[in-house]
C-alpha positions in Angstrom: -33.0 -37.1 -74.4 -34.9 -34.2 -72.9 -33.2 -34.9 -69.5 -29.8 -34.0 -71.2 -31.7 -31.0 -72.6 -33.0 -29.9 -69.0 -29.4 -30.8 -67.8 -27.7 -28.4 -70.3 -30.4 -25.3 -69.9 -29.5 -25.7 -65.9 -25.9 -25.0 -66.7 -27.0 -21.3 -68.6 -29.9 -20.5 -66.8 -27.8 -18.0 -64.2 -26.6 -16.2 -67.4 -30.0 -16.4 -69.2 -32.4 -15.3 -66.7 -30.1 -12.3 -66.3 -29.5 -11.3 -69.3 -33.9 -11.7 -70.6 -34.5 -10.0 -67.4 -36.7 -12.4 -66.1 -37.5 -15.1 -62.8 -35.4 -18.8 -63.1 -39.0 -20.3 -62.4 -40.3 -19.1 -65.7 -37.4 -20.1 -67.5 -37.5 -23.9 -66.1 -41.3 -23.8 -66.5 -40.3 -23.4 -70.3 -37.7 -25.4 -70.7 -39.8 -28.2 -68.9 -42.2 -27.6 -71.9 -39.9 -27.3 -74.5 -38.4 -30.2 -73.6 -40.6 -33.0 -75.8 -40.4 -30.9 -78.7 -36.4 -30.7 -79.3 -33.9 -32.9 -80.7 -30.3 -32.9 -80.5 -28.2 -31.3 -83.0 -23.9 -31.6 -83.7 -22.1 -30.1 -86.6 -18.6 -28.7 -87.4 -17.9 -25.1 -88.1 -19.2 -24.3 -91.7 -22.7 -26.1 -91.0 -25.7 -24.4 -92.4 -28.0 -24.3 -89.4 -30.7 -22.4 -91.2 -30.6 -21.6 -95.0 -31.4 -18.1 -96.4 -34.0 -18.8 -99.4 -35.8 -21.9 -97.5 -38.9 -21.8 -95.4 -37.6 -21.8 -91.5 -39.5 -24.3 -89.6 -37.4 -24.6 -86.9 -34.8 -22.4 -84.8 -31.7 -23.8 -82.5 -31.1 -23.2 -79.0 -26.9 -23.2 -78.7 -25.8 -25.4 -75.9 -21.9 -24.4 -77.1 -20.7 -22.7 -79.6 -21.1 -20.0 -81.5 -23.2 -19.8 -84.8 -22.9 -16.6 -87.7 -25.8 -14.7 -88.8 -26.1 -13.3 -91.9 -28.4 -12.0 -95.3 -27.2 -12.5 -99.2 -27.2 -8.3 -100.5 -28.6 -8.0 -103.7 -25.0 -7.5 -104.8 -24.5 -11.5 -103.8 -22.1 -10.2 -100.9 -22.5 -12.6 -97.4 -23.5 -10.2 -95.0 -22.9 -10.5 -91.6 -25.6 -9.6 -88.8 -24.7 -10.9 -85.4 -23.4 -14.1 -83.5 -25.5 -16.5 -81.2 -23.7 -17.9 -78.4 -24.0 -20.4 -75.6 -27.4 -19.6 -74.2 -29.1 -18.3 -77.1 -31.4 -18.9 -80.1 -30.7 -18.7 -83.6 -33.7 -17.9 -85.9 -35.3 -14.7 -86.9 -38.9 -14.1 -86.1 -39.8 -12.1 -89.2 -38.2 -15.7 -90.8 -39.8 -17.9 -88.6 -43.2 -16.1 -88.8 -42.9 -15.9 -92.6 -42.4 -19.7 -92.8 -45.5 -20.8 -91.2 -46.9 -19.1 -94.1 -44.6 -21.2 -96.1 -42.2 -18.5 -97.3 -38.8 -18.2 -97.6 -36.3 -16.8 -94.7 -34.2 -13.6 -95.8 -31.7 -14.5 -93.6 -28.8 -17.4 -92.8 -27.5 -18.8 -89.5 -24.3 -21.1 -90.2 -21.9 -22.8 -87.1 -19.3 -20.8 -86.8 -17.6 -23.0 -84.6 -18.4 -26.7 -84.1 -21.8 -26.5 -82.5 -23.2 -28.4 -80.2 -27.6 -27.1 -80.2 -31.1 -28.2 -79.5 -33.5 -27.8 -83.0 -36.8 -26.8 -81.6 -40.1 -26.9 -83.4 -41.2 -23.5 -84.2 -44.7 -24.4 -84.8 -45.5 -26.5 -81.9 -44.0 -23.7 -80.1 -46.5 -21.5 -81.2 -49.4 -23.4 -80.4 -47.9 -23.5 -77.0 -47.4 -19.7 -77.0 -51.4 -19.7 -77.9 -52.5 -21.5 -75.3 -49.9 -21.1 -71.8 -49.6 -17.2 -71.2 -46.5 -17.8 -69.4 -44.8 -19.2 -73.0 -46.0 -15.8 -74.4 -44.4 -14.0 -71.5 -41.1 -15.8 -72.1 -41.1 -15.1 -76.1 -41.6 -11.3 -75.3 -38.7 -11.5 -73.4 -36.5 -12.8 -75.9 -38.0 -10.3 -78.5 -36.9 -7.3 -76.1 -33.6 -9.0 -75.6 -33.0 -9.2 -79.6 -34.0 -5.6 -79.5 -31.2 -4.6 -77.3 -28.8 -6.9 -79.5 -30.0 -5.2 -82.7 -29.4 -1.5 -81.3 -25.8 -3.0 -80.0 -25.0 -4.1 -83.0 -26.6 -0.6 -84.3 -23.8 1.5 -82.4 -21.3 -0.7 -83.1 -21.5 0.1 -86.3 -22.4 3.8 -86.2 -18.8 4.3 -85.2 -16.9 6.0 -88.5 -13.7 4.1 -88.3 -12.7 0.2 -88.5 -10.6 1.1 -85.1 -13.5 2.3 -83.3 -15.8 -0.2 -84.4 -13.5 -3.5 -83.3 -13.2 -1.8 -80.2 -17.1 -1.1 -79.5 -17.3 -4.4 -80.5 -14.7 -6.1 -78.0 -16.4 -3.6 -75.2 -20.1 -5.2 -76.1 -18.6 -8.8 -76.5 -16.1 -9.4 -74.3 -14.1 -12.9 -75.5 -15.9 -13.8 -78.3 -13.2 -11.9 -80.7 -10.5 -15.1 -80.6 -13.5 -17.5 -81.2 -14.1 -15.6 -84.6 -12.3 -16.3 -88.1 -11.1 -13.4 -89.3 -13.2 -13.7 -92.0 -16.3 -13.4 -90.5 -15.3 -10.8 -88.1 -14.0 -8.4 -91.0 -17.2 -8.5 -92.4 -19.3 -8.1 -89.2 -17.1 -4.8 -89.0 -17.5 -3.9 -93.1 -13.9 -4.0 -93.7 -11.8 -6.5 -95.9 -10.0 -9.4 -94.1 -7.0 -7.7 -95.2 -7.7 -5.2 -93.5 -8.8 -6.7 -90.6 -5.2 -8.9 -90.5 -3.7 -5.3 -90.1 -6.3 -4.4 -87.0 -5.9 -7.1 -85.0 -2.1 -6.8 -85.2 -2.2 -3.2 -84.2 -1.0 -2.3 -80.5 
């Protein structure tokens, strides 16, 4: 099984190591580390990869697919935060980090699309992270790349109309629009799905 893990990192480690900024030998020095420590993961669009309200023990690398992220406001309204695609991890650190203390994530991650990921062990992770500086290395990268998705997502969002917003958002995240339900995309954008019908058909 970790072959087919190795096997499936090779095919996104071009895209990867450009977008964390960083050399292919430290990614497949990871991924040759990671490898013992994952297990293989299927589910169809609507699957709740991580559940908002449960201690996070574990995060998902997505090998295809593209999984939601999201927080429940105090109003009860589904909120949505971002999308992970082929390439990338679900799981937020404040979650992750707040489960080893055995508290409850804040926030959701559910397929969005049939999903086909890797469930990694967040605390053996960890211990690795302790003990090879190069794991440490790796994780800060993925921190400063959230960071840049975060302020993306930021500016998206800073825009003052529904127009402007869908088309920040198809400028930061090229094709990933048609792979979207309407549904989740409308409230990515904080508009209604009605709304958002009326958008997309717009010239």
């Amino acid at each position: 099984m970790p072959e087919a893990y190795q096997f499936q990192r090779e095919q996104h480690r071009a895209t990867t190591v450009s977008r964390l900024g960083i050399g292919t030998d430290l990614y497949d020095r990871y991924t040759a580390l990671s490898a013992p420590y994952v297990s293989p993961v299927r589910v169809r669009k609507g699957t709740i990869l991580q559940e908002a309200g449960v201690r996070a023990t574990h995060y998902y690398w997505i090998a295809s697919g593209v999984a939601r992220r999201g927080h429940i406001s105090v109003a009860g309204e589904d909120l949505t935060l971002g999308f992970i695609t082929e390439g990338e991890n679900t799981g937020s650190h404040t979650d992750m980090m707040g489960g080893l203390q055995g508290e409850p994530a804040r926030e959701f991650f559910v397929a969005e699309t049939a999903v086909e990921a890797w469930r990694i062990d967040w605390a053996a992770m960890q211990r690795h992270k302790a003990e090879h500086g190069f794991v440490h290395e790796y994780y800060l990268k993925i921190i400063e790349c959230s960071i840049r998705r975060y302020a993306a997502n930021l500016q998206i969002r800073s825009h003052t109309s529904a127009e402007a917003r869908l088309e920040a958002f198809r400028s930061q995240f090229p094709g990933l629009e048609q792979r979207l339900t309407q549904r989740a995309l409308a409230s990515y954008l904080g508009v209604t799905t009605q709304y958002m019908s009326r958008l997309r058909r717009a010239p």
